[in-house]
C-alpha positions in Angstrom: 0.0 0.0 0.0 1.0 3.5 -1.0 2.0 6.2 1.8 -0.7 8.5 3.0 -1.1 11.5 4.5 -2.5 11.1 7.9 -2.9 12.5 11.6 -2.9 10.8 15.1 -5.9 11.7 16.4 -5.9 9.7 19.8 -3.6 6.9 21.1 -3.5 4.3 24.2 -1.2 1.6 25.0 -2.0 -2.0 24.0 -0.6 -5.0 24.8 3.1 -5.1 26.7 4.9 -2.4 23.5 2.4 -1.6 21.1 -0.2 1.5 20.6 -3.7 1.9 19.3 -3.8 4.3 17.4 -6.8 6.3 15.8 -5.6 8.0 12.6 -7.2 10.3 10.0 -6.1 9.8 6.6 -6.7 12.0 3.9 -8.4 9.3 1.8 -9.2 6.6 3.9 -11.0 8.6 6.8 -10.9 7.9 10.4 -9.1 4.1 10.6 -8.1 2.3 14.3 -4.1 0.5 13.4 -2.4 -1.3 15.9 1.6 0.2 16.1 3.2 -3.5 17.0 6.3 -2.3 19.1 6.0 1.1 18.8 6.4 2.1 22.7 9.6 0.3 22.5 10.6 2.6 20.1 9.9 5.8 21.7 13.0 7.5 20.1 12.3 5.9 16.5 9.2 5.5 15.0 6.4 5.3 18.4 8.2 8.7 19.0 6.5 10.5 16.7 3.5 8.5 16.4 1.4 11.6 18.2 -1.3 13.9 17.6 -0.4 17.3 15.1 2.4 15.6 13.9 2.2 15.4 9.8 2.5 12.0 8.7 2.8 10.1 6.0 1.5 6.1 6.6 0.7 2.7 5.3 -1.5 -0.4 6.8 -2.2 -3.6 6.0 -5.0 -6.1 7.1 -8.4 -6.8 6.3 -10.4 -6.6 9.7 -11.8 -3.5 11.3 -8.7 -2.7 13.3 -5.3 -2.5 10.4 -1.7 -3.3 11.6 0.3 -0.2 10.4 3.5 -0.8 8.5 5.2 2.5 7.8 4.9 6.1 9.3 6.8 9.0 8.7 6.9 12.0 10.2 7.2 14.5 7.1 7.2 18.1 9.7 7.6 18.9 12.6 4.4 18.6 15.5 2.3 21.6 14.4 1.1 22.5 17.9 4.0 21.6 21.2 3.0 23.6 24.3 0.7 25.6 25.8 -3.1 26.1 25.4 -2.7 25.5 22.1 -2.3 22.0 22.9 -6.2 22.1 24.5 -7.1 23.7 21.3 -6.0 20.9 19.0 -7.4 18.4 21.1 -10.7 19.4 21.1 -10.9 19.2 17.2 -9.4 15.5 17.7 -12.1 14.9 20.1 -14.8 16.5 17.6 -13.4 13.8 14.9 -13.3 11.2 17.0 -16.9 11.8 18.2 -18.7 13.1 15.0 -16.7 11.2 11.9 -17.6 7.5 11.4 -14.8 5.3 10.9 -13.5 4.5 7.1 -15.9 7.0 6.3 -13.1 9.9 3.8 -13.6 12.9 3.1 -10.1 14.7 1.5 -12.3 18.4 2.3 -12.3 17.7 5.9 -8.7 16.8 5.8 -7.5 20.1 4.5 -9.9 21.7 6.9 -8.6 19.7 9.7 -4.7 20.2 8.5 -5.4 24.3 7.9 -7.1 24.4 11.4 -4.1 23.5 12.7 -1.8 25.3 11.2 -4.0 28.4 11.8 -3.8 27.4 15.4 -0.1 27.1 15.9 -0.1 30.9 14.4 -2.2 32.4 15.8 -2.1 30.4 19.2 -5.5 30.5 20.8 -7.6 31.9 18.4 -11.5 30.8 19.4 -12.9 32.6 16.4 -11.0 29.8 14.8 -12.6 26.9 16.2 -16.1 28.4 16.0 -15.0 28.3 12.3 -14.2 24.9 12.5 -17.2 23.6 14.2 -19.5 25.8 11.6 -17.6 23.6 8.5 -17.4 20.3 10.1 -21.0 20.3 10.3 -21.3 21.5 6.8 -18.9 18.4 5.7 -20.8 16.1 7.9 -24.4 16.9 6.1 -25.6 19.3 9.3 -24.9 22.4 8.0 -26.1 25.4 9.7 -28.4 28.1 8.2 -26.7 31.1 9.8 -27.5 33.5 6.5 -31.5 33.7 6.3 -34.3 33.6 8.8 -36.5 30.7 9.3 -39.5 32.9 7.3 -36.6 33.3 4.2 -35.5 36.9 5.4 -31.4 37.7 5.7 -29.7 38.0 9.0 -29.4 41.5 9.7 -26.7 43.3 12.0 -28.4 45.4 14.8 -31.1 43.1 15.2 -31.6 39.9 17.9 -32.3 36.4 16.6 -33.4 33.4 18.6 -31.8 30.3 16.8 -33.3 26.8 16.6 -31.3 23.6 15.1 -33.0 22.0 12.1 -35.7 25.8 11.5 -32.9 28.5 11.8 -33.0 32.2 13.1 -36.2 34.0 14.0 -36.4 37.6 15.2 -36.4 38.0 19.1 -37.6 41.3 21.0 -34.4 43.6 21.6 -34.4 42.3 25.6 -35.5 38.5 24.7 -33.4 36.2 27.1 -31.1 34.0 25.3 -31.1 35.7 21.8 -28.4 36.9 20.2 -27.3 39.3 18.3 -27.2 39.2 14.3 -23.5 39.8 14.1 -22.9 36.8 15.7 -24.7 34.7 13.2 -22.9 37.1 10.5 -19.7 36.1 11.6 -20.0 32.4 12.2 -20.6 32.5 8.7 -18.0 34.4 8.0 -20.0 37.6 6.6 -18.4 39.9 9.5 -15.4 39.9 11.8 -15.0 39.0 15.5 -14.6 41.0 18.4 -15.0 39.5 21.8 -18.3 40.2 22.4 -19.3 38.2 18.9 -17.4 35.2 20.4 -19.0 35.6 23.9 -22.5 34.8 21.9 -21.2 32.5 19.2 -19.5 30.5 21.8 -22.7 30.2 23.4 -24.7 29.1 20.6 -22.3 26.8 19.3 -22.3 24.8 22.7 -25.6 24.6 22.5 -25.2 22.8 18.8 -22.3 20.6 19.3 -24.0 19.7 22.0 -27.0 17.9 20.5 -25.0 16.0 18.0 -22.4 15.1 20.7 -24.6 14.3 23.2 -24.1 14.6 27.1 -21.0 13.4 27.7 -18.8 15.6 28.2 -15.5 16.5 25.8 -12.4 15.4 27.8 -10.3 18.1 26.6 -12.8 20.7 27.8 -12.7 19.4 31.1 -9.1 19.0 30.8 -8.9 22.9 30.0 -10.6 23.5 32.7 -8.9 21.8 35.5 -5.4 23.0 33.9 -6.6 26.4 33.7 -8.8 27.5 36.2 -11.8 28.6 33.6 -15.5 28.0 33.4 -15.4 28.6 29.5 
């Protein structure tokens, strides 16, 4: 089998030296392969056999879980330290959640690569992960209808919308709990730019989204975040 770009999106230990390893491949999707001996190699190839870390790989096997036989490492890790890190990890988690397995999609790959290399630019940059959430529900078939009202109007700035999944925006009285402003909608869509205020709302909303295709449980790296940082955001 050819080499193919891919990502580590998660990895655990399994049996005495190897890993599990959830990858994303640019044309092969989400796939689970088994790295035999790869945490014996820590220094060779299991050492850089982690997530944000360009890779070019190759697998064999027929079953639902591959054995992978070549991975290279063709850059550096794209994200090292700091909140970034938290960052990252919550668009593995979103993958690893939303995307079925062996399910490709090369768009979402170069969303998912971009992501992260707008990431380790710009460091913690929400406005780019409410951009990411917006698009990987596009990609996945759940796309959003931030432009129009549910009654076919546009999405106006200076005007408060209430926003329902699956109908859209409607108008909401300028005090209405729980609305939100136009811009907000504007600039998830990418019709306006941010300012904190804009991502105060949009972060809001966008909680409220991932959360009914996610579910209850709760994202590990949030929580992570959290703990590490001392933040209820």
């Amino acid at each position: 089998m050819s080499l193919e770009p891919a990502f580590v999106l998660s990895r655990r230990p399994y049996s005495n030296s190897s890993l599990l390893i959830e990858l994303f491949a640019v044309h092969s999707g989400r796939l689970a392969v088994i790295a035999r001996g790869a945490r014996a190699q820590a220094g060779k190839r299991g050492g850089h056999l982690q997530p944000f870390v360009p890779l070019e790989v190759a697998w064999n096997g027929r079953g639902e879980v591959k054995t992978l036989t070549q991975a290279e490492a063709t850059a550096l890790p794209l994200l090292q330290q700091g909140e970034v890190l938290f960052y990252g990890y919550y668009l593995n988690e979103l993958l690893l959640r939303l995307l079925p397995r062996h399910d490709p999609s090369a768009e979402l790959f170069v969303l998912y690569a971009n992501s992260l290399a707008g990431l380790s630019r710009e460091g913690g940059s929400e406005a780019l992960l409410r951009r990411f959430e917006v698009d990987l529900l596009e990609l996945l078939g759940y796309a959003l209808n931030l432009h129009l009202t549910e009654a076919g109007e546009p999405v106006q700035a200076g005007l408060r919308y209430h926003y329902r999944l699956e109908q859209g925006a409607s108008l909401a009285p300028a005090a209405s709990a729980e609305s939100l402003p136009g811009e907000a909608l504007l600039a998830l869509a990418g019709k306006l730019p941010w300012d904190s205020t804009l991502l105060t709302s949009a972060r809001v909303l966008m909680r409220r989204v991932m959360r009914h295709y996610l579910g209850e449980r709760p994202l590990q790296s949030r929580e992570l975040f959290r703990a590490i940082y001392k933040r209820k955001d």
